[in-house]
Each structure stands twice: as structure tokens, then as C-alpha cells.
C-alpha positions, 0 to 999 in steps of 0.5 A: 566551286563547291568542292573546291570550298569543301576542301578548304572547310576540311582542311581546317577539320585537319587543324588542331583546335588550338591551331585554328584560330592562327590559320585565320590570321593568314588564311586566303579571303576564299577561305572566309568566304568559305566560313562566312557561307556556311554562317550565311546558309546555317542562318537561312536554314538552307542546309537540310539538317534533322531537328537534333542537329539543328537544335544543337547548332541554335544552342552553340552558336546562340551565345554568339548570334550577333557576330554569326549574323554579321559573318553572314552579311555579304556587305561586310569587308573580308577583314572585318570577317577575319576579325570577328573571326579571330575573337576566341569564342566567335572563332572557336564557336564557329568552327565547333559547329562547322567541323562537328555538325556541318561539314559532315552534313554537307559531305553526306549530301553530295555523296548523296547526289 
């Protein structure tokens, strides 16, 4: 299962910036799931990250922080996610974050185990 939603988080690093944001529009629910996750363990800092890295995350997605926490929310319907999703800065925020900072932190710690 996790490496199942990792692929799905590298398959959108594949994607170019501009392409990202009309993925969501078709994307599968698992897929936002997936990005929803990820805002879920960044706000519960379950995610074993270095002060920088942390600190970068906090100041990106500081302006956004409202519509993280509610991708967050696991009693939010996956349409409302998509939509907060689709908004330019949420959704361009987001996977800023998740393709720089993230996902390389969660491959390391698997390669790791």
C-alpha cells in the first residue's frame, strides 16, 4: 500500500508544473487520498524531517494553511479535496512542497528500512 501511493506521488513529479493542476481534474480518488496523506502527516509532523526542511515546508505552505488543514481533514469528501486541490496557489503549493521536500524524504526512508 505504500509503495503503491508512492508511485502515484512520483508519477505526478513526472508531471510538468503546468500539467499538474489538470491531472487533478481526472485524477483517481486514491490519488487524493494520496496528496491529502501527505498534508495529514506534514501537519502532524509524522514525517522525520531536519529543522531546514521543516522550516522551508512551514514557510510555503504558511500562506495556505487553512486549505492544508482542511486536506487534512479525513471528514472532508473527496470532491471538496479536489476542489481545494484545483485552486492555483493550494494546488501549485502543495505539490511544490510534496515534489521538492517530501517525496525525496519518504524515498530515503524506505531505502533506508
Amino acid at each position: 500500500m505504500i509503495n503503491r501511493r508512492i508511485n502515484i506521488l512520483q508519477d505526478i513529479k513526472q508531471l510538468k508544473a503546468n500539467q499538474r493542476l489538470d491531472f487533478l481534474k481526472n485524477c483517481s480518488n486514491e490519488c487524493i487520498h494520496a496528496i491529502c496523506e501527505v498534508c495529514y502527516n506534514i501537519l502532524h509532523e509524522s514525517l522525520k524531517l531536519n529543522k531546514d526542511k521543516k522550516y522551508r515546508i512551514k514557510q510555503k505552505l504558511k500562506p495556505i494553511r487553512v486549505d492544508v488543514r482542511k486536506l487534512a481533514d479525513a471528514k472532508l469528501s473527496v470532491n471538496t479535496k479536489r476542489k481545494i486541490l484545483s485552486k492555483p496557489q493550494v494546488g501549485r503549493g502543495v505539490f511544490t512542497v510534496l515534489v521538492s521536500t517530501v517525496l525525496p524524504a519518504l524515498i530515503s526512508a524506505l531505502l533506508s528500512k
